[in-house]
C-alpha angles and dihedrals in degrees: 000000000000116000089238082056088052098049089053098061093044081058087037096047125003099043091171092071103043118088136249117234103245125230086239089086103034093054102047099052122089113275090221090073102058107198122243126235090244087043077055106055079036091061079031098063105038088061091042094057090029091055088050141106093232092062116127125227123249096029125229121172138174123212103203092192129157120268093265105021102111107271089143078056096052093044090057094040089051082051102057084031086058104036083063081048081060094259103140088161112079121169123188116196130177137166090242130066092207088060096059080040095065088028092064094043086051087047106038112018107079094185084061111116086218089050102150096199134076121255092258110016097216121194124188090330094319133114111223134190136232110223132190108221128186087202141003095245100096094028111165112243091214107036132074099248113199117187104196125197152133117282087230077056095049093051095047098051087046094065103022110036141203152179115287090014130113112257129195084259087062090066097042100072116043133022116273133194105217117194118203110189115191092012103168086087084064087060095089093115099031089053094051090054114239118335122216115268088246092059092038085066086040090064140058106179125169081257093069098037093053088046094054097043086059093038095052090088137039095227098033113125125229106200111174125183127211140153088182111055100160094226091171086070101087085208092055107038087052085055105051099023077095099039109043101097095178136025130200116156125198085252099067085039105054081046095043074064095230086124136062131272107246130208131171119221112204119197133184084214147115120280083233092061092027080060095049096043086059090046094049083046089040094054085039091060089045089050088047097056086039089058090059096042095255117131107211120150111211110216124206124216121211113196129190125184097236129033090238093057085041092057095037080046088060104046083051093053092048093055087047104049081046091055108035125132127192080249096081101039084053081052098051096047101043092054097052118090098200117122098211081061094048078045090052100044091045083059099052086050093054094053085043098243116146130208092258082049099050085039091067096039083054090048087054106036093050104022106129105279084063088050125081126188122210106170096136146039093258097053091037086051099044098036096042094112097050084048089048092046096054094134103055119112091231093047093104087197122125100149133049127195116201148144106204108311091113098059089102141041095357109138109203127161092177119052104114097158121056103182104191109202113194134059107220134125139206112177122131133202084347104310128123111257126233092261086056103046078050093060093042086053095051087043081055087058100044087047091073106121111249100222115241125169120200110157116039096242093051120125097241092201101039122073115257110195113052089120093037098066084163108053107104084234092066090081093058085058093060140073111212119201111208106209144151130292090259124128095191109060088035079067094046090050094050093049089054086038092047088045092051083051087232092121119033119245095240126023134165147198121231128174127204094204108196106226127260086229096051093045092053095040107105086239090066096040100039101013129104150205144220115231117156123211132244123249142200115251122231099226088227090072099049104112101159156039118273096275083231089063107039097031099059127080112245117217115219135178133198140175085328077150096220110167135181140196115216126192106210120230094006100071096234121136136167127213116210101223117244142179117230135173137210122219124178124204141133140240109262087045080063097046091057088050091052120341092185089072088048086044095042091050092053096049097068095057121081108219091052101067099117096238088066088038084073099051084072098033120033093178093062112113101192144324100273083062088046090054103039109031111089097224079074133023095331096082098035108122129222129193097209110204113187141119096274124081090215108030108238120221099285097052089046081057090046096049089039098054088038091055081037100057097047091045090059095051088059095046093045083050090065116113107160118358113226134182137200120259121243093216118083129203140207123258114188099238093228082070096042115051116037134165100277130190119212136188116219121189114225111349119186144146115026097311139095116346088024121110124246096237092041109146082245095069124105109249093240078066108039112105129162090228091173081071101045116101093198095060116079101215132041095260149346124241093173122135123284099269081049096051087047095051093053089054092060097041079059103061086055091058096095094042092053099041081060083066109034144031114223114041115184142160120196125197107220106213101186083295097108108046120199114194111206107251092222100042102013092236115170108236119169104199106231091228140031124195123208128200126170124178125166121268119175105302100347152009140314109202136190118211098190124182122213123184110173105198132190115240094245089068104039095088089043098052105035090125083069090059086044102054085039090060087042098064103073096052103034102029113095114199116224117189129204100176106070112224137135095253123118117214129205112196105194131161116211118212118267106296104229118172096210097034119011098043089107098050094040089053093052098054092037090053088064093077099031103101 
């Protein structure tokens, strides 16, 4: 089992013993760079294993962690985290000089836009420095000293030293951090398999210099940083299975949504139009972010596969930009049959610009003082900081020249166009070739989400629109790599891109197509909709727990002792048998049996002393009322598993610490309050509800991405919804419990046609947004049904909310039912378009085919004639 394994179930199973991240790190990062719940178990398990009696001494880690995901971050936040551990020595090693370059710029320099520390790093009361040292030897005792160099440098001062330089004394006599940033290239002797002890003394590589630095003395730290540890080596992977403490890989990444969205456009053109597509996608992306008052500057990367075609690129690209006419561009894009180009060029016309526009603005935006070139070590080394500062208003650059010095350690936000310029392979037998697995590499890094925030309860460093393909957004959430007309290496790069996790391995494209006959009914042109907003909060009127925390059942299990006995490589396992029960309580039931187990749990956990309780609700008067009122802890429901049919004190503790735990995270995770209005207000339909494309990864079975008259799906389910009148769009790919739900929706039709007029279901995808009146959650009901019947002069119309649900999420997501049946008695309709209609806004409990049928017919029955 790998260590990281073994810290998750310590968080999974045994919460006592997994620390809590201290305000310490937190608090002394920069809050620009908001930490991520994942940032947060990586800082997690290192002091868990760290603060343990199973820590070896002296420490060596390894943080296996995606291109992009904050390992810079993680390095800053151990620092402050180990100085207060009594480590003053921090040396920070890596293979390439313009990475300690950009490190020392993100550690040193505060005006840096990537600046890691706070603005004053306070410990215990204290404000400490950050200081830059060439050796240990005058180290300051009350500063953080950090000695950065090259790994190569390091080496080299080890053996042959000189004045000024670290030497092997400098690490015998005091304890040292040493950070080792892209710290698979350390691994030359590790990858080979053990070496004889002759040839051992015969050789001094960067591998054992590194080992006896850090072995020079019993409480020095080894961290090392990779997102590429090569596993599939057995040397390797027996190495490190004991050393990797957390693990995030580019494909949880890349689903957790914190990357772009990457697609290649290949073209049978020229490089010089395959260049000036990326620079029109490239000005449509600026204008974009312009529309919505975000100034982000797309960059585009050309790069060329030697340094003499990149600089005779450039030149070309100079005379080209200096030449260009709108009559080219015209050309380019009328000859392309993409339809994110139509899409492109439709947008130019509707602001009036013109190709001969759009081809100055071109000549301006990319002439030569807005280009850099970094095709060699010299220019990648001189020019590192204004490559690392990309996003700054005051960085001119739009355009980038390099061969392959940017594989590595290159931090970009902001690179949306990667022009390859050149049409060779290298596979062999099938495989991607080293070239490839490079490009797939720089794409990784491109890949990296440029935060954006619309609406004010976005996510800024999370995509936004993988269910909106149309929303003109959509295009500054994804990296496009211009490349050749060529399918087979399109083949060979999706296989490297698939093996880095940066793209899924299936993937596929529905679209929800509004029909013809909706679109021209009088309820879709003229109709309208109740949605209510979302407000701020005053923190004097919080009086509660987040519905979604307090109002869902939380699972626990504890010493059920459950064993098994595994046979490696043969597939064979055995189960012991054991009897477990399930009891199901809540908190403030346990509190009445014995409040000091509630009380002691709560104690060990930070956020919840009352004094910072406070800090989240004013109105509380003390902890008992904390623990026992069920607005906050009282209600909260736990589904006990163990081996006693009624738990005895010490699993109530268990169960308690392990919902506790997970319940101050949430609250430490609370930055505003909100809270739904009460008042709804009318949305025309028409902008509303569009046609919409979605991709969905993986779909399979009968579930999500799959069509509701597959040939998959269970007769009782198959319906021919193009066909419907009553659905709104030409089919439905929703989950199962929605595809059941649809199905009996369907045998109603003809009842309810005998009542109303109009009878309509509308699938909401993310298009109609609710926001909880308690918590201001935002919740978008995944169906509306819309019924209309005459009534005098006008209408009377039903805005119904359906929400089908699996079993494993009704108790989760109770506070969703609760705000639903809200809506009828609490929401007040406020109309803006005068008409003689009446409306009628109502929520239905969850539909569930095995456990909520009887509620959900009730309910249903009220508007069935």
């Amino acid at each position: 089992m790998f260590l990281f394994q073994q810290m998750d179930s310590i968080r999974d199973f045994s919460p006592i013993a997994y620390k809590e991240l201290p305000n310490i790190i937190p608090d002394n990062l920069n809050p620009v760079f908001e930490l991520r719940p994942y940032q947060s178990n990586a800082f997690r398990n290192f002091i868990t294993f760290y603060e343990s009696d199973k820590c070896p001494s002296p420490t060596q880690v390894l943080f296996h962690m995606a291109t992009g995901s904050g390992k810079t971050l993680i390095m800053a936040g151990l620092i402050v985290y180990l100085y207060r551990r009594g480590y003053r020595k921090f040396l920070f090693f890596v293979n390439l000089d313009n990475i300690v370059k950009k490190t020392k710029d993100n550690f040193l320099n505060v005006t840096s836009a990537k600046y890691l520390f706070a603005e004053q790093i306070v410990i215990d009361g204290e404000t400490i420095r950050v200081n830059e040292v060439s050796n240990f030897q005058g180290a300051s005792p009350d500063a953080i000293n950090i000695c950065f160099t090259t790994t190569q440098g390091l080496h080299a001062d080890m053996w042959f030293p000189k004045e000024n330089s670290p030497s092997f004394d400098d690490f015998a006599d005091s304890k040292t951090v040493l950070i080792a940033d892209e710290a698979h290239h350390l691994n030359v002797d590790t990858r080979r398999g053990k070496v004889d002890a002759h040839e051992e003394s015969l050789r001094q590589s960067w591998e054992t210099t590194v080992r006896r630095i850090f072995e020079a003395n019993r409480n020095n730290i080894l961290l090392e940083f990779t997102a590429t540890c090569d596993l599939q080596n057995p040397f390797i992977l027996s190495e490190y299975e004991n050393k990797i403490i957390f693990d995030y890989p580019l494909r949880k990444f890349r689903e957790e949504k914190y990357s772009k969205q990457v697609r290649a456009i290949r073209a049978d053109i020229a490089y010089t139009d395959r260049m000036l597509m990326a620079l029109m996608f490239s000005q449509y992306r600026l204008k974009v972010f312009q529309d919505h008052r975000l100034y982000i500057k797309p960059v585009v990367l050309f790069k060329a596969k030697t340094i003499i075609e990149s600089k005779k690129f450039e030149q070309t690209f100079y005379e080209m930009i200096r030449m260009l006419t709108g009559t080219t561009l015209e050309r380019i894009v009328s000859t392309s049959p993409l339809a994110e180009v139509k899409r492109m060029a439709e947008y130019y016309a509707s602001k009036g610009i013109d190709f001969e526009e759009l081809a100055q603005e071109l000549q301006e935006e990319f002439k030569p003082d807005h280009c850099i070139s970094v095709n060699d070590d010299k220019e990648a080394n001189e020019r590192q900081i204004l490559l690392n500062s990309l996003e700054n208003r005051d960085n001119p650059y739009r355009a980038i020249f390099e061969v392959k010095k940017l594989d590595e350690g290159w931090d970009v936000l902001n690179l949306f166009d990667i022009v390859r310029l050149y049409e060779t392979r290298d596979a062999s037998k099938g495989k991607p070739g080293a070239s490839t697995i490079a490009e797939a590499q720089l794409i990784g890094r491109g890949a990296r989400y440029c935060p954006f925030v619309i609406d004010e309860d976005d996510e800024k460093y999370k995509r936004k629109y993988d269910g909106d393909v149309e929303n003109p957004l959509r295009v500054c959430e994804e990296l496009y790599y211009h490349c050749q007309y060529d399918s087979r290496y399109i083949d060979e790069l999706n296989k490297a891109l698939i093996a880095t996790g940066i793209m899924p391995e299936r993937q596929s494209e529905v679209h929800y197509m509004l029909k013809d006959a909706f679109k021209n009914d009088e309820i879709y042109k003229t109709g309208i909709v109740f949605l209510n907003k979302r407000e701020v909060k005053s923190r004097k009127d919080i009086v509660e727990l987040l519905p979604s925390v307090r109002d869902k059942e939380y699972n626990v299990t504890v010493n059920t002792g459950k064993t098994a006995m595994d046979t490696m490589m043969m597939n064979a396992h055995t189960n012991t048998i054991v009897k477990t029960f399930q009891y199901r309580t809540t908190i403030g039931k346990i509190s009445e049996y014995n409040y000091s187990l509630v009380h002691r749990a709560l104690r060990r956990i930070d956020v919840f002393k009352f004094n910072i309780l406070r800090g989240y609700f004013p109105n509380l008067k003390s902890l008992r009322e904390f623990i026992t009122d069920n607005a906050y802890l009282g209600g909260v429901r736990l589904l006990i598993e163990s081996r006693d049919e009624t738990p005895v004190p010490e699993t109530f503790y268990e169960a308690c610490m392990t919902v506790l735990t997970k319940i101050g995270g949430e609250i430490s995770a609370i930055k505003e309050t909100y809270e739904g209005t009460t008042k709804f207000v009318d949305k025309k339909i028409s902008e509303v509800f569009r046609s919409k494309t979605l991709h969905i990864t993986d779909p399979h079975g009968e579930g999500e991405g799959i069509s509701q008259n597959a040939s998959a799906i269970r007769p009782e389910w198959k319906i021919d919804l193009g066909a419907a009148d009553w659905f709104v769009f030409n089919d439905n790919f929703g989950t199962t419990e929605e595809k059941a739900f649809v199905a009996y929706f369907a045998t109603y039709v003809e009842k309810l046609n005998r009542e109303y007029e109009n009878v309509y279901l509308v699938r909401n995808e993310r298009q109609l947004v609710l926001y909880s009146f308690d918590g201001g959650e935002r919740f978008e009901p995944d169906y509306l049904m819309l019924l209309r019947k005459r009534n005098g002069t006008g209408f009377e119309q039903y805005q119904i909310f359906v929400e089908p649900k699996g079993n494993h999420l009704i108790a989760q997501d109770r506070w969703k039912e609760d705000f639903l049946l809200q809506i009828e008695s609490r929401g007040i309709l406020t109309k803006t378009y005068v008409d003689d209609n009446e409306y009628r806004v109502w929520g239905f409990p969850f539909y569930n085919q095995q456990n909520r049928m009887t509620e959900f017919t009730r309910a249903f029955e009220r508007v069935l004639p």
